[in-house]
Each structure stands twice: as structure tokens, then as C-alpha cells.
C-alpha positions, 0 to 999 in steps of 0.5 A, a space after each residue: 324160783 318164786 322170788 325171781 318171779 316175784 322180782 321179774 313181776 315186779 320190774 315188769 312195770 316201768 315205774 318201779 325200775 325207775 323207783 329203784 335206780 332213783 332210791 339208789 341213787 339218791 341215797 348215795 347223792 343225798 345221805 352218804 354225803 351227809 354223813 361224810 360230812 358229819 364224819 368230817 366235822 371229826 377228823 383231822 385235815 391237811 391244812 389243820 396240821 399245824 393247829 391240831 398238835 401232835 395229830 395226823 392226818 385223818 385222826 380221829 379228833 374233838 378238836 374242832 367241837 370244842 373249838 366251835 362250842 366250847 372255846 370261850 370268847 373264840 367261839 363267840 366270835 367264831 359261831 356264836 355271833 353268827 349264828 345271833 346275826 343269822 337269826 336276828 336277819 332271818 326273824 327281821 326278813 321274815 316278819 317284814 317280807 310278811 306285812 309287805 307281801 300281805 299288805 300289797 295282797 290286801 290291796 290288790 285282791 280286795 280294793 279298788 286301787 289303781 294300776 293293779 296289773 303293773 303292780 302285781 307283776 312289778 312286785 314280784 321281779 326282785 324274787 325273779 332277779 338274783 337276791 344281790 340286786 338289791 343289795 348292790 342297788 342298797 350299796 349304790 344309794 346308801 354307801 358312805 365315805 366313813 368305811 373308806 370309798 366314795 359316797 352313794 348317790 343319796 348323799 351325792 344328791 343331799 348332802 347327808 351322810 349316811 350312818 354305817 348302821 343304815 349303810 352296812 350290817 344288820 338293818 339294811 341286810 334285813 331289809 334287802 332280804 325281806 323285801 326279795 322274799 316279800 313275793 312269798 307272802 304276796 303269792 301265797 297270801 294273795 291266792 288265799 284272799 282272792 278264793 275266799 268264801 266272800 259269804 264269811 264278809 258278807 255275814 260279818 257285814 250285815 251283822 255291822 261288823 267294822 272291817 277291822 274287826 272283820 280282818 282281825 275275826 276273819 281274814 287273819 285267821 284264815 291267812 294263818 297258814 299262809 303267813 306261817 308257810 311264808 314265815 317258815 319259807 323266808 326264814 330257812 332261806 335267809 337263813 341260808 342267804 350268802 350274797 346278801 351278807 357278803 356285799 352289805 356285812 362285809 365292809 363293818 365285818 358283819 359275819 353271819 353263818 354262810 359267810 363264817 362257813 366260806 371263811 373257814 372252808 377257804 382258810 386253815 380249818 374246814 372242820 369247824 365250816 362242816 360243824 356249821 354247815 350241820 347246824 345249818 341243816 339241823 335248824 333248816 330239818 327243824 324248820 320242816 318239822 314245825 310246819 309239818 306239827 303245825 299243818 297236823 295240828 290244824 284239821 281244816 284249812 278250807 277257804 273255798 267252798 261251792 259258795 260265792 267268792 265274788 265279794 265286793 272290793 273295798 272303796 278306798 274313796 278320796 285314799 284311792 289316789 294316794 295309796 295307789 300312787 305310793 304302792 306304784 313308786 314303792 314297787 318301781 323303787 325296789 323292781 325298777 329304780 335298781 337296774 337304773 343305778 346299775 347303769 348310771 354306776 356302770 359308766 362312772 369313772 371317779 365313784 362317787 362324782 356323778 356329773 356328766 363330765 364323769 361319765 365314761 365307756 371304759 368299763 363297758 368299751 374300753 381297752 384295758 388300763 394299769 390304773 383302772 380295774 388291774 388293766 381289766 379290759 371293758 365288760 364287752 371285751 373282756 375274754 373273761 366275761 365271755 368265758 364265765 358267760 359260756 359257763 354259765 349257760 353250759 352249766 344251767 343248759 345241762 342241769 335243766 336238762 338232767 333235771 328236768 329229764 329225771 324229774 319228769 320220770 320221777 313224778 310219773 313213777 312216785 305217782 304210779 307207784 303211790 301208796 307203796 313206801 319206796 314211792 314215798 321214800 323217793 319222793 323223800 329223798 328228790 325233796 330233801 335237797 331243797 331243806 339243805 342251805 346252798 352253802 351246806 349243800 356246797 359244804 357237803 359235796 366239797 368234804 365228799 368229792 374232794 378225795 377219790 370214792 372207790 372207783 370214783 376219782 376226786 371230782 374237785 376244780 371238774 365241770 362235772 361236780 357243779 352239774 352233779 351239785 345243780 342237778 341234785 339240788 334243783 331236783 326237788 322243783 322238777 319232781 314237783 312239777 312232774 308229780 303235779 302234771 301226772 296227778 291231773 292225768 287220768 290212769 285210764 289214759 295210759 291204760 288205754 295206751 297198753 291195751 293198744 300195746 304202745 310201748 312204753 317210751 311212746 306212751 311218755 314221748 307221744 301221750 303224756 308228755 304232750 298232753 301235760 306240756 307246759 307242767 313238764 317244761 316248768 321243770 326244765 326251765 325253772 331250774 334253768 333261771 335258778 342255777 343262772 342266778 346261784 352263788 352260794 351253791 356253786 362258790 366253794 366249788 368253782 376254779 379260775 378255769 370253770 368259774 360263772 358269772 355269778 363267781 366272777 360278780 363276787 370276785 370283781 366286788 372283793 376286789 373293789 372294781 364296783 364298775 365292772 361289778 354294777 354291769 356284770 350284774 346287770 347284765 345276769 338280771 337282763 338274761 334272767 329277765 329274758 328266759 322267765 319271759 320266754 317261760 311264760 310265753 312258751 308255757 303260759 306260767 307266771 308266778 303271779 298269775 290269779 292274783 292281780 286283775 
């Protein structure tokens, strides 16, 4: 009897019936399918009938353990260079997204240069776009005919042709990488630089300190946490990269782990993608755990204090001009000068010729024909484009949605309830999925929802399956705005509310929620950009019948169609482009906000 008190007491308050069905349900989202993916990596399957001698289906086996690890010059080729190639494009990414994002802070919190807002917009665009824009916009300057196809418009232009090592594999994949995760360290940097104390500079000068000395004594060591945020962010992300990689390792067979991963889920051994998809997330958890040692080991991070942060900017004197007029063609070469080749690509009939006689609307326009594209019909025309279009505003129209519905209550309960360990088991929980790489991800709900669950049937080739897999993994960027928004909100508010006897779901919908409008709408309409651009998580999941754009992109540059590839994927950046910009003009928000002037 005083337990059932005890339990009547306790779901009483809202916030802890919503703390329990999250717990139960995110743990059946997010840890049972990790371990069937573990209990997968050691089972026989279907398509591996015929490999695994003498096995059933469902036996219990080593066999793809020691095929992985263990197996020679197999595993080398199998998952060992991978995995080097993998590491190899994350460091070179991670350092190089550093010093353009920390130099481009530098110079715009702490100079006189020129043309500072259009920049510090400008360089954040290829984190809004999809990651592949570069890559395609790589491919379309710096192809060449040595591989097999018709050379990119550099060449076109000078005559010079480009060497495979430039054009394909590891340089340009690190490089495209890097410069579409370089806004992290801009942001993160850069919101550092500007809330500095300026009496630290201001000391170093009157003691005539040289502004090296003061960068190398004051500045980086108060960026350090920064850097290494930014460090951890971009390497767990490329790591995790598979666009990238398919459009610029592909022509020299340049395998990293989230390629290999799609190999062999696609072909006759799966096991052997779920083992890589467990190193995969192993590395992203160790990633977490250094950040987590570093930020304990460190006991003050403190850059802004009650003192003045109006520093004086740095005269860059007779450097003013050029530096300014380097960093607005570098920002419109990477943000701008991309989507113009998208376009020119578009309209080109015979690759690699770029006269005007050349040009054509068949791709776009045109009616289908047998000896261009398959007798695809133009982007405009085709019944396809449409379908996959439909699918995918359905698709991150019901996500946002979900998430944001269920983000915005888990915020409010996790703050509620803070300092009781379900709350931080839910808060746990709603973040883990953004540690797992989308591939993994994608890995994990193919092994747990291809074969009925209980009462639950085989969810694989269903509409469902990509809302469940988007819901689950954009949730962290919901339960952060949600535990944001009501951190900045007063408990009295509400407690006011009770004593007025406002029910429950009137004191969300008509108090909270209002005053907190634009933290809450982040997290319906960030997820709605993320699942508009996502490939990795949705590749091995989708069918001919429930395909997106994205898929439909990827399917279309297998194929060798660069036209139809070049227009689709602009089109996807010109859509994503539209909703951050109806994002910011519905919340205010914009990423890089604080930063330029």
C-alpha cells in the first residue's frame, strides 16, 4: 500500500511519466539495437551460406572475426587499410579545418579587415550545404581523362592535366572534408576570441610584448579547448563521412571504413560490415572519453569576466587590402564558385567540352532519349525526381516533427527532474545517438529491423523505418534545444501556473512554449535541414519505392549521368539554402551570429 502511494505520488508530476516512457523507450531504440548488432557480428547469415562451410543459418560462429582481424593480406585489404585511410582523412581534415576556421576567427574578431559580414556569413555555407557540394564542385574542376571521362574545367581552361593523386583519394577527400567542417572551429574559435578579456592583451602590450608572443602566451592557450572541441567534432564526423568518399575515392578504389561498410552490407558478408560498424563506434565513444578526461583535467576555462572586452582591433595597415581581398575570393571559391559549376555541368551536353555550342536543356527539359542518361527524361520531367523530392519533405516534414515534439518534452522533463538519476539517464540516452556514425547507425537498425521483433514485423524497404532511424538520431539536437529553452526559464513561472490550477498541457502550449519560441522551433527546424541533406543514415535502408534525393543523387553518379547528378544536387542545396533561411527569419537564429561585425 505505501509503495502504490509512493508510485501514485511520484507519476503525479508530468515530468516523471515522461522521464519513464523516454527511458523505456530509448533504451529499447538505442541499446537493444547495439547489441544486436554485436550479436550479429557473430552469427551466420543467409547470403553467407556458401562462405561459412558446413554452417546454418543463425550458427553461432568466429568466422567473420578472424576473417576481419586475423586473415593475412584479406584483412589488410579488407579493414585494415580502411581503417589507416580513415584516420589518415580524419587527422588531415581535423588539422586543416582548424587553421582555416581559427585564421578566418582571427581575422575577423580581432582586425580591421574589410568585407567582414559577407564573409563571416559566406564561410559558413558549405556546413549549411550537404557535404558532397564540394566534392562534386572538386570533381568538376579537377577530373581528369587519365581514369577514363572527360577532363574537368581546369584542364579545359589551362591545358594542364591534373595527376589522380590531386583529382581522387586521399588529398582532395581530406581537403573537402576539412574545408566543410572548418565553420566549427570558425564558431567555436571565434566566439572565444571575441568574449575575451582584452585587459590580458592590453597587460602583454604595455609590458611590450610582440603580438606574436602575445598569440602564442595568451590567445592559444585560451583557444585550447576550443581547438581541441573542434579537434574531437571533425574528426568523429569524418570519420563517420560517406559521400565524400564515394564521389572522390571511388574512381582510384580509395576504400575508407564507411565505404567498405556499404560494400559489404550490400554484398554476400554483412557480418564482417556490423564488426566495422562496432569499431566505428568504439573510436566515436573513445573519442567522448577524451574530451570528457580532457575537460576534467582542466579546472577553469574562464575567458570572460566582469572586465572590459573592448580590445582595440589590429591595424593590418598597407596588408589591409590584399588580405581582405584574398579571404573574400577564398570564402566565394568554396561557398559560391560551386554552385556555378553545378550549373555550367548541368547544361553540358558532350563532358568535358565547354563551348557554348555545347551547352544544351536536355537535362533539365528535355524529353528522354536512348543514348543519353538511359532514356532518363530531363531533372524537370522526370516522374522520379518528383517521387524522391515528395520523399524527402515527407520524410524530414515527419521527423521534425517527432523530434521536435519529443525533444521539447524531454528538455522540460530532464530539467525538471535534474539531479535524479533517471533524469540524467534520459539525457544520456537522447545524446548517444549523435556518437554513433550515420553508417553504424544505419548498420544497427538494418541488423535489428530486418527480421520481425516479437509482435513487431520486419520493418526493412517500409517508410516507417527511415522516420524511426531519423527521429532517433536527430533527437539529440532537439533534447538540447529543449534542456536549453527551459534552463533559461524561472521554476516560478510555472509554479505560479499550478497555483492558478492551469492544467498541465496549457501551462506548455500557452506559457512555456511561447515565451521560449524560438529555442523550441531550433528543434523542429534543425532537423528538418539535417534529414533534407542525409545520405549515410538513410543509404542502406532505402528501396526504389521510398528512395530521397539524396539516394537518388548517388544513384545517378554510380551511374556515370554527372548531368543529372550536377542539377539534382543543386537543386537539394537551393532548398536547404531556403528553409535555414526561413529558420532564421521565423527564429532570429543564425550560426554565426556574434561572431562577424
Amino acid at each position: 500500500m505505501k509503495l502504490a502511494n509512493r508510485a501514485k505520488y511520484y507519476f503525479r508530476k508530468p515530468h516523471n511519466i515522461i522521464l519513464v516512457a523516454l527511458a523505456v523507450s530509448l533504451a529499447f531504440l538505442t541499446l537493444l539495437p547495439l547489441v544486436s548488432l554485436i550479436r550479429d557480428t557473430f552469427i551466420v547469415h543467409p547470403s553467407e551460406i556458401m562462405t561459412v562451410r558446413g554452417a546454418k543459418v543463425n550458427d553461432v560462429t568466429l568466422f567473420h572475426w578472424k576473417k576481419v582481424f586475423l586473415d593475412g593480406a584479406k584483412s589488410f585489404k579488407l579493414f585494415y587499410e580502411p581503417l589507416w585511410n580513415t584516420l589518415e582523412v580524419s587527422l588531415f581534415s581535423s588539422i586543416l579545418a582548424i587553421i582555416l576556421g581559427g585564421v578566418f576567427a582571427w581575422l575577423v574578431t580581432r582586425t580591421n579587415m574589410r568585407f567582414k559580414s559577407f564573409i563571416s556569413v559566406v564561410f559558413i555555407f558549405p556546413y549549411i550545404m550537404p557535404s558532397w557540394t564540394l566534392a562534386m564542385a572538386w570533381l568538376n574542376f579537377f577530373r581528369n581523362s587519365l581514369i577514363g571521362g572527360a577532363p574537368g574545367l581546369f584542364t579545359a581552361i589551362t591545358g594542364v592535366q591534373t595527376p589522380n593523386w590531386f583529382a581522387y583519394g586521399l588529398f582532395p577527400t581530406s581537403v573537402v572534408l576539412g574545408l566543410h567542417y572548418s565553420p566549427f572551429a570558425y564558431i567555436l574559435i571565434g566566439g572565444i576570441l571575441r568574449n575575451m578579456d582584452a585587459n590580458l592583451e592590453e597587460a602583454a602590450l604595455i609590458l611590450k610584448s610582440s603580438r606574436a608572443k602575445i598569440i602564442a602566451r595568451i590567445n592559444l592557450p585560451i583557444i585550447m579547448p576550443a581547438i581541441l572541441s573542434t579537434f574531437l567534432l571533425v574528426f568523429s564526423s569524418t570519420m563517420s563521412a560517406f559521400a565524400v568518399p564515394v564521389f572522390l575515392g571511388t574512381p582510384v578504389r580509395f576504400q575508407v571504413l564507411t565505404t567498405q561498410l556499404y560494400r559489404t552490407l550490400n554484398g554476400l558478408n554483412p557480418g564482417y560490415g556490423y564488426i566495422m560498424a562496432v569499431v566505428m563506434i568504439v573510436i566515436g565513444l573513445s573519442i567522448l572519453a577524451v574530451n570528457q578526461w580532457y575537460v576534467g583535467k582542466r579546472k577553469s576555462f574562464v575567458t570572460v569576466t566582469g572586465k572590459s572586452s573592448n580590445f582595440s582591433l589590429i591595424r593590418l595597415k598597407k596588408f589591409q587590402i590584399p588580405v581582405s581581398g584574398l579571404a573574400l575570393l577564398f570564402v566565394i571559391a568554396i561557398a559560391i564558385l560551386p554552385l556555378v559549376t553545378f550549373v555550367i555541368e548541368s547544361f553540358i551536353m558532350a563532358p568535358g567540352n565547354y563551348s557554348f555550342s555545347n551547352l544544351t536543356t536536355q537535362f533539365w527539359v528535355g524529353q528522354g532519349r536512348e543514348d543519353i542518361g538511359g532514356g532518363e527524361p530531363g531533372i524537370l520531367l522526370n516522374k522520379y525526381l518528383y517521387m524522391a523530392f515528395w520523399n524527402s519533405l515527407r520524410l524530414s516534414g515527419m521527423v521534425a516533427l517527432v523530434v521536435g515534439t519529443i525533444g521539447g518534452l524531454a528538455g522540460y522533463a530532464i530539467v525538471r527532474g535534474r539531479g535524479t538519476k533517471l533524469s540524467s539517464a534520459v539525457n544520456n540516452l537522447a545524446f548517444f545517438p549523435y556518437l554513433l556514425p550515420s553508417m553504424a547507425f544505419g548498420a544497427i537498425y538494418l541488423s535489428m529491423f530486418a527480421k520481425p521483433i516479437g509482435f513487431i514485423p520486419s520493418l526493412y524497404g517500409t517508410f516507417f523505418l527511415l522516420v524511426l532511424i531519423g527521429s532517433v538520431k536527430y533527437l539529440p539536437f532537439a533534447s538540447r534545444a529543449g534542456i536549453n529553452a527551459m534552463l533559461q526559464l524561472s521554476g516560478e513561472i510555472e509554479e505560479a501556473a499550478i497555483i492558478m490550477g492551469i492544467p498541465w498541457r496549457k501551462r506548455i502550449t500557452r506559457i512555456l512554449f511561447p515565451i521560449q519560441k524560438s529555442s523550441f522551433l531550433s528543434g523542429y527546424l534543425l532537423p528538418f535541414i539535417s534529414c533534407m541533406r542525409e545520405l549515410a543514415l538513410f543509404v542502406l535502408l532505402v528501396t526504389p519505392a521510398n528512395r530521397v534525393l539524396t539516394t537518388l543523387l548517388l544513384q545517378y553518379n554510380e551511374k556515370g549521368w554527372n548531368q543529372y547528378a550536377n542539377g539534382i544536387n543543386l537543386l537539394i542545396i537551393i532548398v536547404v539554402l531556403l528553409i535555414n533561411l526561413a529558420i532564421n527569419k521565423i527564429t532570429g537564429a543564425s550560426i554565426d551570429k556574434g561572431i562577424g561585425s
